[in-house]
N, CA, C and O atoms as a CHARMM CRD file, in Angstrom:
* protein
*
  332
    1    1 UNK  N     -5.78500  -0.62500 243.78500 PROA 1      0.00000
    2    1 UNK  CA    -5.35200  -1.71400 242.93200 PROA 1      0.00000
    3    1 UNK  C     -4.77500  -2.83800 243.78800 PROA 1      0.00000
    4    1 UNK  O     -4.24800  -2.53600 244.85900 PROA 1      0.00000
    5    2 UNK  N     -4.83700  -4.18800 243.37400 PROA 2      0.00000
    6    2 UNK  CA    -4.42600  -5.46000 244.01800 PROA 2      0.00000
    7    2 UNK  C     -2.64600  -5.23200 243.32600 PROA 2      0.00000
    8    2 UNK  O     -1.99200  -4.63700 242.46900 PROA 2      0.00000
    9    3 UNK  N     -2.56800  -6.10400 244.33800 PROA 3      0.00000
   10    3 UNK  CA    -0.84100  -6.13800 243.93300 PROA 3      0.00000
   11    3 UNK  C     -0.93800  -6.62900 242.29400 PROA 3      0.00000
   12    3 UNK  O     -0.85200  -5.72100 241.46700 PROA 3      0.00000
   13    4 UNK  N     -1.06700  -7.66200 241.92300 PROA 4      0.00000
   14    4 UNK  CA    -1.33800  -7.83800 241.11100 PROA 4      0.00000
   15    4 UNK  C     -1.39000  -6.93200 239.51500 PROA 4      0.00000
   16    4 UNK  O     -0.63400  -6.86300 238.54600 PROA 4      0.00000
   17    5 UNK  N     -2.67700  -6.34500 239.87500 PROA 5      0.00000
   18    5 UNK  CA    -3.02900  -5.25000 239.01500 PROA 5      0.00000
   19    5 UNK  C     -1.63900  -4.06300 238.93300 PROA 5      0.00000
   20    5 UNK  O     -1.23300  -3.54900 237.89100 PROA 5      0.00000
   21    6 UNK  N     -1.15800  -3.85500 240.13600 PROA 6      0.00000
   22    6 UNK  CA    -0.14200  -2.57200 240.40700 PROA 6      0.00000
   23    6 UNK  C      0.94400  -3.41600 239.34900 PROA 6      0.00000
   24    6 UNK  O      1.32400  -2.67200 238.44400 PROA 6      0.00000
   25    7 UNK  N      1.42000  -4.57200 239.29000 PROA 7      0.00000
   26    7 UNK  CA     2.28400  -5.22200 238.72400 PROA 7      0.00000
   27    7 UNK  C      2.08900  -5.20100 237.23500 PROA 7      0.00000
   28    7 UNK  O      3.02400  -4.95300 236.47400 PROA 7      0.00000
   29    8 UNK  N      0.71900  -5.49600 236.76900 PROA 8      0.00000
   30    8 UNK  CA     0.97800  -5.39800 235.53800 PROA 8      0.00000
   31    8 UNK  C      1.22200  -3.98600 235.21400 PROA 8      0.00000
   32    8 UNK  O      2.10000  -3.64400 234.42200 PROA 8      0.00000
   33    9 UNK  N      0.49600  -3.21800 235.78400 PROA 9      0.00000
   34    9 UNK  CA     0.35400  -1.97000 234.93400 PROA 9      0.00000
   35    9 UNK  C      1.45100  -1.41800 235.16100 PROA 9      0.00000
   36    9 UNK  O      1.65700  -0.50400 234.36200 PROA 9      0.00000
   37   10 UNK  N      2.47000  -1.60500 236.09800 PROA 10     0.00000
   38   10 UNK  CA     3.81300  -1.27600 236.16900 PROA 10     0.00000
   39   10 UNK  C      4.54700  -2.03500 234.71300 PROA 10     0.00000
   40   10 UNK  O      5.07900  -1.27500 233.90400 PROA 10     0.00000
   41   11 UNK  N      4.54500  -2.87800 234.56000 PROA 11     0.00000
   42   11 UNK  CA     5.16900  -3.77900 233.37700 PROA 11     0.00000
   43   11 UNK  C      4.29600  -3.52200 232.28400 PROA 11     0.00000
   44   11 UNK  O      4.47300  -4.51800 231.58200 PROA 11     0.00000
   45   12 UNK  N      3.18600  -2.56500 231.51100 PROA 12     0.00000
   46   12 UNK  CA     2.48500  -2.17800 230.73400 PROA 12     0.00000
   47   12 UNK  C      3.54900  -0.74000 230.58700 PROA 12     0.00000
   48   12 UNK  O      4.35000  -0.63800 229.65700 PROA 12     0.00000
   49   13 UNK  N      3.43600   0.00700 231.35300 PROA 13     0.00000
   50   13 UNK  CA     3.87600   1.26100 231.31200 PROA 13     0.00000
   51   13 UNK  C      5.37700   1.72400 231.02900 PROA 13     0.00000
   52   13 UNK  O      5.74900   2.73700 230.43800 PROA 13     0.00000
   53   14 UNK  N      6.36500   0.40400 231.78200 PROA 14     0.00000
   54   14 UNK  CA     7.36300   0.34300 231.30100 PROA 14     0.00000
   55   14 UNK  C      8.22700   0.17400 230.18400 PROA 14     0.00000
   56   14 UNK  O      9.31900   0.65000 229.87200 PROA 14     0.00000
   57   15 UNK  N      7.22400  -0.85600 229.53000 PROA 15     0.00000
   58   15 UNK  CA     7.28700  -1.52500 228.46900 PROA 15     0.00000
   59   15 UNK  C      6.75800  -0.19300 227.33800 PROA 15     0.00000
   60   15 UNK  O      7.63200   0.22400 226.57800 PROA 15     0.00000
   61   16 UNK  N      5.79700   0.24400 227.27600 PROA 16     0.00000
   62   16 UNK  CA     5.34200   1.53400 226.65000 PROA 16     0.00000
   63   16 UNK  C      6.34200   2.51400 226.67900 PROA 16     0.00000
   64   16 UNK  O      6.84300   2.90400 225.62400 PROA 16     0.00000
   65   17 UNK  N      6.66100   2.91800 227.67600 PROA 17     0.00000
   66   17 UNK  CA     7.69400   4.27400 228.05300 PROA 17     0.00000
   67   17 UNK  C      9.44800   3.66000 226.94700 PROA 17     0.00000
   68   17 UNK  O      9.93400   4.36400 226.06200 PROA 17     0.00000
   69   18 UNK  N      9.96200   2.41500 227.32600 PROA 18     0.00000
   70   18 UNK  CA    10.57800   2.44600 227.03700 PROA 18     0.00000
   71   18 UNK  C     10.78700   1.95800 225.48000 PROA 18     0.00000
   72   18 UNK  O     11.90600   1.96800 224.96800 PROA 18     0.00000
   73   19 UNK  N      9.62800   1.53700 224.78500 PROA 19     0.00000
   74   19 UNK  CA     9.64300   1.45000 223.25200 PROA 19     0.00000
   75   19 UNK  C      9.63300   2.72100 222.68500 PROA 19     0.00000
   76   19 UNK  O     10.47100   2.93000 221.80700 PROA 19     0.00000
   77   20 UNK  N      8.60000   3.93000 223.10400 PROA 20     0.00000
   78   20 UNK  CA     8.42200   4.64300 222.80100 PROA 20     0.00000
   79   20 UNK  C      9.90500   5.96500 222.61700 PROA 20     0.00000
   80   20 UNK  O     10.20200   6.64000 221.63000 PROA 20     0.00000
   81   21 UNK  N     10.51000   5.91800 223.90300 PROA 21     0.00000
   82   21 UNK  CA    11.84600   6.71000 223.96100 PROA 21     0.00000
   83   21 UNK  C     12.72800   6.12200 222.60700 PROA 21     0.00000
   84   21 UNK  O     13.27500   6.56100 221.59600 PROA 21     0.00000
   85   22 UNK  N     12.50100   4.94600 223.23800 PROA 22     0.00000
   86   22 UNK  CA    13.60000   4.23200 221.48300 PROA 22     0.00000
   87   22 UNK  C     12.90900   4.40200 220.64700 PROA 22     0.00000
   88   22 UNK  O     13.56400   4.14600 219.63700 PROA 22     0.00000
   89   23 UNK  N     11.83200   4.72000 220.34500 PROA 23     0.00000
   90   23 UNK  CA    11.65000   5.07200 218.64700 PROA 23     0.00000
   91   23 UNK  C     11.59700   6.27800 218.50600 PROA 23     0.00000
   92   23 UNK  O     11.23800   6.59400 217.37200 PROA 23     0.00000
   93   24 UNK  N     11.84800   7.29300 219.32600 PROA 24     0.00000
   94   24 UNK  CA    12.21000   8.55400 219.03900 PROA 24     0.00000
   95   24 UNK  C     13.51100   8.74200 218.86200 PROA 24     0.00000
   96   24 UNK  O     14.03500   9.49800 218.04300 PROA 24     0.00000
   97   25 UNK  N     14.18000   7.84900 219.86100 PROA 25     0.00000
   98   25 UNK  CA    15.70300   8.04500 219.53400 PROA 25     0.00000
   99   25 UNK  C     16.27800   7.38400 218.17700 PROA 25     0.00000
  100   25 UNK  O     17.39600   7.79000 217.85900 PROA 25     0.00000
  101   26 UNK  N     15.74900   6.53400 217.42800 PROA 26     0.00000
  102   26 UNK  CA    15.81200   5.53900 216.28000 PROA 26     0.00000
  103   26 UNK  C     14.98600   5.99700 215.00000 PROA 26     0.00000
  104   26 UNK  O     15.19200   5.36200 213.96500 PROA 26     0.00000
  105   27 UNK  N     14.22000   6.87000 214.98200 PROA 27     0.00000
  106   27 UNK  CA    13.41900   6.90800 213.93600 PROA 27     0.00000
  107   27 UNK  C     12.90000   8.63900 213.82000 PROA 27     0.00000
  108   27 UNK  O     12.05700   9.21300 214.50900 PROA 27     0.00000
  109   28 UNK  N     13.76000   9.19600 212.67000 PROA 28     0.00000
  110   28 UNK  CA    14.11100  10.35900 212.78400 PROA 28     0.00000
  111   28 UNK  C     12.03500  10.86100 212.21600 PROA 28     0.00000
  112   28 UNK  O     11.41800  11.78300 212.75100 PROA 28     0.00000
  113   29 UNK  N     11.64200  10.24600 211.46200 PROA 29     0.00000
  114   29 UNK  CA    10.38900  10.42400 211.22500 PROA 29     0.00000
  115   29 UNK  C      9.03300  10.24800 212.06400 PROA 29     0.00000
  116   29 UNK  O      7.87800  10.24100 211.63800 PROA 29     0.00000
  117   30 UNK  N      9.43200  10.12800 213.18100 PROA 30     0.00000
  118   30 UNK  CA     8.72100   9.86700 214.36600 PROA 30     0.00000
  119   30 UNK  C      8.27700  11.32600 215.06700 PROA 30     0.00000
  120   30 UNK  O      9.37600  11.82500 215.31000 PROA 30     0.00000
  121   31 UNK  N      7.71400  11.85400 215.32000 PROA 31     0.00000
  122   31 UNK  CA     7.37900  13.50800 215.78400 PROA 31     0.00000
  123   31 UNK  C      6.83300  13.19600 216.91600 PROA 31     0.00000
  124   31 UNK  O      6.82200  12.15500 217.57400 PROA 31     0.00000
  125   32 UNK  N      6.15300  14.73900 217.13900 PROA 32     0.00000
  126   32 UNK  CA     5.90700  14.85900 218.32600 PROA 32     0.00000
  127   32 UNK  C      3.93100  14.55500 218.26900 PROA 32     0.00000
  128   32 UNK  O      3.20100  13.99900 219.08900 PROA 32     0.00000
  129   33 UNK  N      3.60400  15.23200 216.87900 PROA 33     0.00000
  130   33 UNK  CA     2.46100  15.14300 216.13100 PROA 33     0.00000
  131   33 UNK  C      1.91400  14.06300 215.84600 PROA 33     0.00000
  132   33 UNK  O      0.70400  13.83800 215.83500 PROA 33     0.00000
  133   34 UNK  N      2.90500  13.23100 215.56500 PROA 34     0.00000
  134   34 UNK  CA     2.41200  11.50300 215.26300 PROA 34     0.00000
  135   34 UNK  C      2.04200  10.97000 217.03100 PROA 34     0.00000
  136   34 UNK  O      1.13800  10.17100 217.27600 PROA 34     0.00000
  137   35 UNK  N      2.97400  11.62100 218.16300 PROA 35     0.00000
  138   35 UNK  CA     2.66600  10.78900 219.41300 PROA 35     0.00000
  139   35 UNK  C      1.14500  11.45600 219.53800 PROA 35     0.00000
  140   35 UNK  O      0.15000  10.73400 219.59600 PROA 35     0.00000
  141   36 UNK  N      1.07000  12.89300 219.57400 PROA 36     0.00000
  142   36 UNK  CA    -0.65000  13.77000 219.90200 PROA 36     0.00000
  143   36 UNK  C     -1.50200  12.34600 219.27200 PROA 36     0.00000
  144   36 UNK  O     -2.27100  11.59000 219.86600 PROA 36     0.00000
  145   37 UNK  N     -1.05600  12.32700 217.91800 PROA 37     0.00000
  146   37 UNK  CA    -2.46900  11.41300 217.55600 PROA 37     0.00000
  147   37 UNK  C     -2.27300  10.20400 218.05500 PROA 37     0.00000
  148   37 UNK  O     -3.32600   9.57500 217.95300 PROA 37     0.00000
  149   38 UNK  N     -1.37200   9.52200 218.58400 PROA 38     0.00000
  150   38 UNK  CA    -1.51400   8.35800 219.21100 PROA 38     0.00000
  151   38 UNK  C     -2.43700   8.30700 220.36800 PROA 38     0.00000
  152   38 UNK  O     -3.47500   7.65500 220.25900 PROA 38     0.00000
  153   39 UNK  N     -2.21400   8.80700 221.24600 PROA 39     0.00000
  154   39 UNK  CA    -2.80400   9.60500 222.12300 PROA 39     0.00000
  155   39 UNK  C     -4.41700   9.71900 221.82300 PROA 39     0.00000
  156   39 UNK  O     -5.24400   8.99500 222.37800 PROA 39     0.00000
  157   40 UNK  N     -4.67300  10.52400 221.06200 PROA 40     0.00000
  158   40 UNK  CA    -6.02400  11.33500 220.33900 PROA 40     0.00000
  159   40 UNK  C     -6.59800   9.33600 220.38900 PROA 40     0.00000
  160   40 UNK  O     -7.42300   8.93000 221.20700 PROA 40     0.00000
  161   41 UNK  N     -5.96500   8.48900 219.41300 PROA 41     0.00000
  162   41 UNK  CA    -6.43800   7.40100 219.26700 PROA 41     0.00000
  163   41 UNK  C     -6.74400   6.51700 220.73600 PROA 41     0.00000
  164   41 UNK  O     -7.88700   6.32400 221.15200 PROA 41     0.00000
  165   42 UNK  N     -5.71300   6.10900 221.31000 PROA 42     0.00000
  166   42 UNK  CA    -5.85700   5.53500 222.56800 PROA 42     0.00000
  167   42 UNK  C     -7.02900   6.63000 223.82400 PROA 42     0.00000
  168   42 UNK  O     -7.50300   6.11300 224.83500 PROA 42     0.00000
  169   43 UNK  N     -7.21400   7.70600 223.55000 PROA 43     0.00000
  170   43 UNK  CA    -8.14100   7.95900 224.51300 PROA 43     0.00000
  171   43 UNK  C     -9.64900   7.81100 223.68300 PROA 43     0.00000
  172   43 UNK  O    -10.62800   7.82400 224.43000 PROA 43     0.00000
  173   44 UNK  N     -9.81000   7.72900 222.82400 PROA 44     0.00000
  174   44 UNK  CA   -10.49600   7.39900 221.63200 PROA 44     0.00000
  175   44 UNK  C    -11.47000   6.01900 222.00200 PROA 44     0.00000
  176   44 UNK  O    -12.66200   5.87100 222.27100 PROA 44     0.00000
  177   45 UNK  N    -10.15700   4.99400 221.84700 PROA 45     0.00000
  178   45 UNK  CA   -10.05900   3.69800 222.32300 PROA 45     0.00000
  179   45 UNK  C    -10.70900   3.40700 223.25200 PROA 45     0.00000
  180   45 UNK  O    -11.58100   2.53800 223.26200 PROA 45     0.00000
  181   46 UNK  N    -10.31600   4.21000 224.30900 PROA 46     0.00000
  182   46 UNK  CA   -10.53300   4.22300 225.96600 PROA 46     0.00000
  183   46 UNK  C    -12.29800   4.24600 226.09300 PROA 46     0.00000
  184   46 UNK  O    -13.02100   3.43500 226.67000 PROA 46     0.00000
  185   47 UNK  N    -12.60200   5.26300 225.46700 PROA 47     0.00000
  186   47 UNK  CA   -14.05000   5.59400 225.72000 PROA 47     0.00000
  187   47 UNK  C    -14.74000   4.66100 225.16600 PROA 47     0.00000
  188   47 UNK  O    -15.86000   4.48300 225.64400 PROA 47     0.00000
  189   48 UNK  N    -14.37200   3.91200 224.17600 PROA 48     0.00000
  190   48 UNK  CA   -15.21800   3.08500 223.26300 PROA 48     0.00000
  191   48 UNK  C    -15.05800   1.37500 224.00000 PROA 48     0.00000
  192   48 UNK  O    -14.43600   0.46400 223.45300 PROA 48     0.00000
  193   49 UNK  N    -15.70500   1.27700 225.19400 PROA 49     0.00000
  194   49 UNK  CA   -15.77400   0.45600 225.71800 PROA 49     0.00000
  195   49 UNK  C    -16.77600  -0.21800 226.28000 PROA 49     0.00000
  196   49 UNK  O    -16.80100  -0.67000 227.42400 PROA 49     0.00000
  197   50 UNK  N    -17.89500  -0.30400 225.17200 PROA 50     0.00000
  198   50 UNK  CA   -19.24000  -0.92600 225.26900 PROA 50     0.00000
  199   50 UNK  C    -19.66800  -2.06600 225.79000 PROA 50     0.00000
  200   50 UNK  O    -20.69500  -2.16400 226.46100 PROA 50     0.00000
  201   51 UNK  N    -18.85300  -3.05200 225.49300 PROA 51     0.00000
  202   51 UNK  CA   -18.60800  -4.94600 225.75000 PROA 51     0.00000
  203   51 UNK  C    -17.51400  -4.96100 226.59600 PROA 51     0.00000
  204   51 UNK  O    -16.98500  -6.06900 226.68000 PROA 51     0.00000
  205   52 UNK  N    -17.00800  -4.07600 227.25000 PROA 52     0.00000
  206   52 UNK  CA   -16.15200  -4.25200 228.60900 PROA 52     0.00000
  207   52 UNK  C    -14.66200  -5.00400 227.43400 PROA 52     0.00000
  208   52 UNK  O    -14.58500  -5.73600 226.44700 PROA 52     0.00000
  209   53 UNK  N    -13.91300  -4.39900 228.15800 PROA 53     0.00000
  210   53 UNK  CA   -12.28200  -4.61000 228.23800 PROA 53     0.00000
  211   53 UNK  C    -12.09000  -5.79700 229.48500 PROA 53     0.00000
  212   53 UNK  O    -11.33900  -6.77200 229.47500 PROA 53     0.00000
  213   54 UNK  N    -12.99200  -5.37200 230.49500 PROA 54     0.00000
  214   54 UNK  CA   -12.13800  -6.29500 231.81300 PROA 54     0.00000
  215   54 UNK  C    -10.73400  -6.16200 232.47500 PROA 54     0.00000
  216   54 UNK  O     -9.72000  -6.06300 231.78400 PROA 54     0.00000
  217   55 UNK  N    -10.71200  -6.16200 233.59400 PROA 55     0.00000
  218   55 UNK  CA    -9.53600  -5.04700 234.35800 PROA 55     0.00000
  219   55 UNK  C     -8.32500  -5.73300 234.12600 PROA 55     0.00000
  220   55 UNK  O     -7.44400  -5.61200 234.97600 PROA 55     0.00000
  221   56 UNK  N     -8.13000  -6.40100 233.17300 PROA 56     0.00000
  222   56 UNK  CA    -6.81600  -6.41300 232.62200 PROA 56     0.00000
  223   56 UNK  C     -6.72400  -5.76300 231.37900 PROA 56     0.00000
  224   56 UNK  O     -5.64500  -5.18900 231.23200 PROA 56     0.00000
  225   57 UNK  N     -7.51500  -5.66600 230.42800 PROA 57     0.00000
  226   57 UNK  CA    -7.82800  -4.32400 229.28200 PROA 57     0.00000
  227   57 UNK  C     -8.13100  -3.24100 229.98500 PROA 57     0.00000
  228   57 UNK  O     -7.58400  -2.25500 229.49200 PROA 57     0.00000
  229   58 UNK  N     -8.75900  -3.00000 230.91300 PROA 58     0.00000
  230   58 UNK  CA    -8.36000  -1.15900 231.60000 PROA 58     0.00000
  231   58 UNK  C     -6.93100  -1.23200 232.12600 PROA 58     0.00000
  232   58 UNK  O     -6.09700  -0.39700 231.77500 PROA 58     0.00000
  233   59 UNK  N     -6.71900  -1.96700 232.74700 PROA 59     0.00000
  234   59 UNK  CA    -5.11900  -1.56000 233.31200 PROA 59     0.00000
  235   59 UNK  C     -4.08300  -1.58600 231.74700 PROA 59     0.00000
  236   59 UNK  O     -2.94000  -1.12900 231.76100 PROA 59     0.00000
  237   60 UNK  N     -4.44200  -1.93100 231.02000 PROA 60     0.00000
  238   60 UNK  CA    -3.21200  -1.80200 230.24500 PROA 60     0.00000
  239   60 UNK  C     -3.88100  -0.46800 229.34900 PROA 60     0.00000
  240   60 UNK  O     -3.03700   0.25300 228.81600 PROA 60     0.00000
  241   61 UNK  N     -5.10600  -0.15100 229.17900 PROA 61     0.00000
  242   61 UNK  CA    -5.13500   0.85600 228.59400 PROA 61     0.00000
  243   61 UNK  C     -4.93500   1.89500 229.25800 PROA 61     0.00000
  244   61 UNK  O     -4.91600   2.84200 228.47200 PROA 61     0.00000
  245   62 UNK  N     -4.73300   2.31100 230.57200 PROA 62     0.00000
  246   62 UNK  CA    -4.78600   2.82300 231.29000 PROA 62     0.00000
  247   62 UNK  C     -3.08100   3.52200 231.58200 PROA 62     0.00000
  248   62 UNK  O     -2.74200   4.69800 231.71700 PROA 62     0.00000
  249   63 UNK  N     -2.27700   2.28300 231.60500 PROA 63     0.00000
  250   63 UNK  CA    -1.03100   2.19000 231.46800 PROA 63     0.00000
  251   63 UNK  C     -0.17700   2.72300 230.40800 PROA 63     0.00000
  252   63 UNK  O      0.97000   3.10700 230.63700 PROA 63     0.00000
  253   64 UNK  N     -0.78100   2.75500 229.11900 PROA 64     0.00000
  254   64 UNK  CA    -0.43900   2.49900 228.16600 PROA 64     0.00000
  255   64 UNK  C     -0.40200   4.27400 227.47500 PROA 64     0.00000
  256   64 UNK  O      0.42500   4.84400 226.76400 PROA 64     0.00000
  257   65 UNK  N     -1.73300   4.73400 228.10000 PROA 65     0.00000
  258   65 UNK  CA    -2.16000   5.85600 228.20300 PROA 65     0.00000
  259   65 UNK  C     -1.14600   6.97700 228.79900 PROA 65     0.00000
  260   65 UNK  O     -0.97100   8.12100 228.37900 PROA 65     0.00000
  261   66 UNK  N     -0.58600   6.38500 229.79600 PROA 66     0.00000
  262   66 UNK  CA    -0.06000   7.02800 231.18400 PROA 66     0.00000
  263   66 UNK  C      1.27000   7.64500 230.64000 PROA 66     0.00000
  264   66 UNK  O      1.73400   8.76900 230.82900 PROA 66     0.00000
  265   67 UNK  N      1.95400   6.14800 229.60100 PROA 67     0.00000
  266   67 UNK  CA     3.36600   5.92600 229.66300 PROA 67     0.00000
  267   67 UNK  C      3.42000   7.13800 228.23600 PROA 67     0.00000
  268   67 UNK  O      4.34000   7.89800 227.93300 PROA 67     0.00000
  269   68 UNK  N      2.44000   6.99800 227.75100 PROA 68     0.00000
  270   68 UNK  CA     2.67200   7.76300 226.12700 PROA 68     0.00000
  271   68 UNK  C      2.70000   9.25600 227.06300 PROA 68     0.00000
  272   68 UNK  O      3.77900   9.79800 227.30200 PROA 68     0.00000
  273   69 UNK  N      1.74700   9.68100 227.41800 PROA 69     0.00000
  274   69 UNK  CA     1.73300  11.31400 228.16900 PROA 69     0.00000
  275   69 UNK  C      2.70900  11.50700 228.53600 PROA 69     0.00000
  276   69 UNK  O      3.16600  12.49400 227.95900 PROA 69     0.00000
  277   70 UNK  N      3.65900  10.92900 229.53400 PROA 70     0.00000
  278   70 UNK  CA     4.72100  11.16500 230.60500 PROA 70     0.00000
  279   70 UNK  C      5.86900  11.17300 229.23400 PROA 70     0.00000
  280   70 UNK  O      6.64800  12.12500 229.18200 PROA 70     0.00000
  281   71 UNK  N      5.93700  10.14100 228.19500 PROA 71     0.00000
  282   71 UNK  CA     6.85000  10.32400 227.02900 PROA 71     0.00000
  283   71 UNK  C      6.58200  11.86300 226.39200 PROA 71     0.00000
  284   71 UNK  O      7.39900  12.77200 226.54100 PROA 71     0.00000
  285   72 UNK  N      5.81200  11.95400 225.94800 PROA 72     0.00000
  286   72 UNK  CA     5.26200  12.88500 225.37700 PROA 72     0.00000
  287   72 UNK  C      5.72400  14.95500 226.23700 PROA 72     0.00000
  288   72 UNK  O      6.09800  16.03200 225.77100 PROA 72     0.00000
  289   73 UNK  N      5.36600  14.40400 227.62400 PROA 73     0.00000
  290   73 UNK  CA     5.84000  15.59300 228.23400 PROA 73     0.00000
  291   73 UNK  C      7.05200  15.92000 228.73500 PROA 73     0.00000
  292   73 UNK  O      7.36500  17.03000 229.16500 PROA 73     0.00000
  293   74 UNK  N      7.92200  14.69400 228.66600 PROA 74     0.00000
  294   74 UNK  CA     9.29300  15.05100 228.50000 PROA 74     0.00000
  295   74 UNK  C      9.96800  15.39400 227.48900 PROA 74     0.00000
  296   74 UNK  O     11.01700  16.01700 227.65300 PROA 74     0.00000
  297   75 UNK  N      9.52400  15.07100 226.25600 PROA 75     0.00000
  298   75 UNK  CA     9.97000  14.69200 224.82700 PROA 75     0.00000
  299   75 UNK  C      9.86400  16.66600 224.84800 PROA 75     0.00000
  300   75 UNK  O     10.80700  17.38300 225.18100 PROA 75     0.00000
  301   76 UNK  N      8.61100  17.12500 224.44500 PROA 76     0.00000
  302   76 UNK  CA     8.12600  18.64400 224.67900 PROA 76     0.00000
  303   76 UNK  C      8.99800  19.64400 225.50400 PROA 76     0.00000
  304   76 UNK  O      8.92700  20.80400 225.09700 PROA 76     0.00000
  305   77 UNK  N      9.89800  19.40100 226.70200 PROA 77     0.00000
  306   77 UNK  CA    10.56300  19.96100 227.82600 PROA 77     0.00000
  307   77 UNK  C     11.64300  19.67000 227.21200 PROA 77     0.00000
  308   77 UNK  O     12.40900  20.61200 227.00800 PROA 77     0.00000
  309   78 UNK  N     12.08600  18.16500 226.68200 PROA 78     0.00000
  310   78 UNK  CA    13.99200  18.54100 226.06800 PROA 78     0.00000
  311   78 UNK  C     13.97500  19.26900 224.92400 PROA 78     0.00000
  312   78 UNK  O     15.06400  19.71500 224.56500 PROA 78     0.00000
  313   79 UNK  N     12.68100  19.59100 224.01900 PROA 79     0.00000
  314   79 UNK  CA    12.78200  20.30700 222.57500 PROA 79     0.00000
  315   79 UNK  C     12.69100  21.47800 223.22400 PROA 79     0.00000
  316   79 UNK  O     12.99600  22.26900 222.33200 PROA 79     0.00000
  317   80 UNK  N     12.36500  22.42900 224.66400 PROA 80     0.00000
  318   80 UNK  CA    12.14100  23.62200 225.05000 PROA 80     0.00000
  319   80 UNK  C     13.63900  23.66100 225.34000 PROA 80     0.00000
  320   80 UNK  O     14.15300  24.67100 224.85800 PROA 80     0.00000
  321   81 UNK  N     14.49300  22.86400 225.98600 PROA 81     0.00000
  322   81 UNK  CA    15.38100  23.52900 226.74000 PROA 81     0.00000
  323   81 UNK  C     16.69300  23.21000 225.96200 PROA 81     0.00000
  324   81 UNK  O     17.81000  23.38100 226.45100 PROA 81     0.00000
  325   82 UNK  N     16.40400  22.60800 224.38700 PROA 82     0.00000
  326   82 UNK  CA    17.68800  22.80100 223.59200 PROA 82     0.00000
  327   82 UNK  C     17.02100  24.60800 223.00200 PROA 82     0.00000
  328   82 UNK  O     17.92700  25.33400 222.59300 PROA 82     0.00000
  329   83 UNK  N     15.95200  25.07100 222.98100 PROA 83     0.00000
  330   83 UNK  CA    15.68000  26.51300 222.38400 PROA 83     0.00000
  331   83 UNK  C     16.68300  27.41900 222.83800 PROA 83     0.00000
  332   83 UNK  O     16.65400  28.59900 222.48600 PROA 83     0.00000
């Protein structure tokens, strides 16, 4: 990746990671089931890329992708280790 590219998708991912933590922490109706299908959708998304995105639509889907998983697999590890 060009600096550039490393930059956005740093500021894609951040931006993802940290909406996402706050709406778990803010929104008691928010699960873990609703993030799977987010997920399910955005890789969904991902594949369905016939007419090109262009590497500023892959880097943010890419990013965007990244930040939900890494939410997602921490979120899974603090519900194991309040058990």
């Amino acid at each position: 990746m060009t600096e550039w590219e490393e930059r956005k998708y740093r500021e894609v991912y951040d931006t993802v990671y940290a909406t996402t933590r706050y709406r778990i922490m803010v929104d008691p109706n928010f699960t873990i089931k609703d993030l799977e299908r987010l997920l399910a959708t955005l890789y969904a998304n991902e594949g369905n890329d016939q007419l090109g995105r262009g590497v500023v639509g892959d880097i943010v889907s890419s990013a965007t992708i990244a930040a939900h998983q890494q939410v997602l697999l921490e979120w899974k590890r603090e519900l194991r280790e309040k058990t």
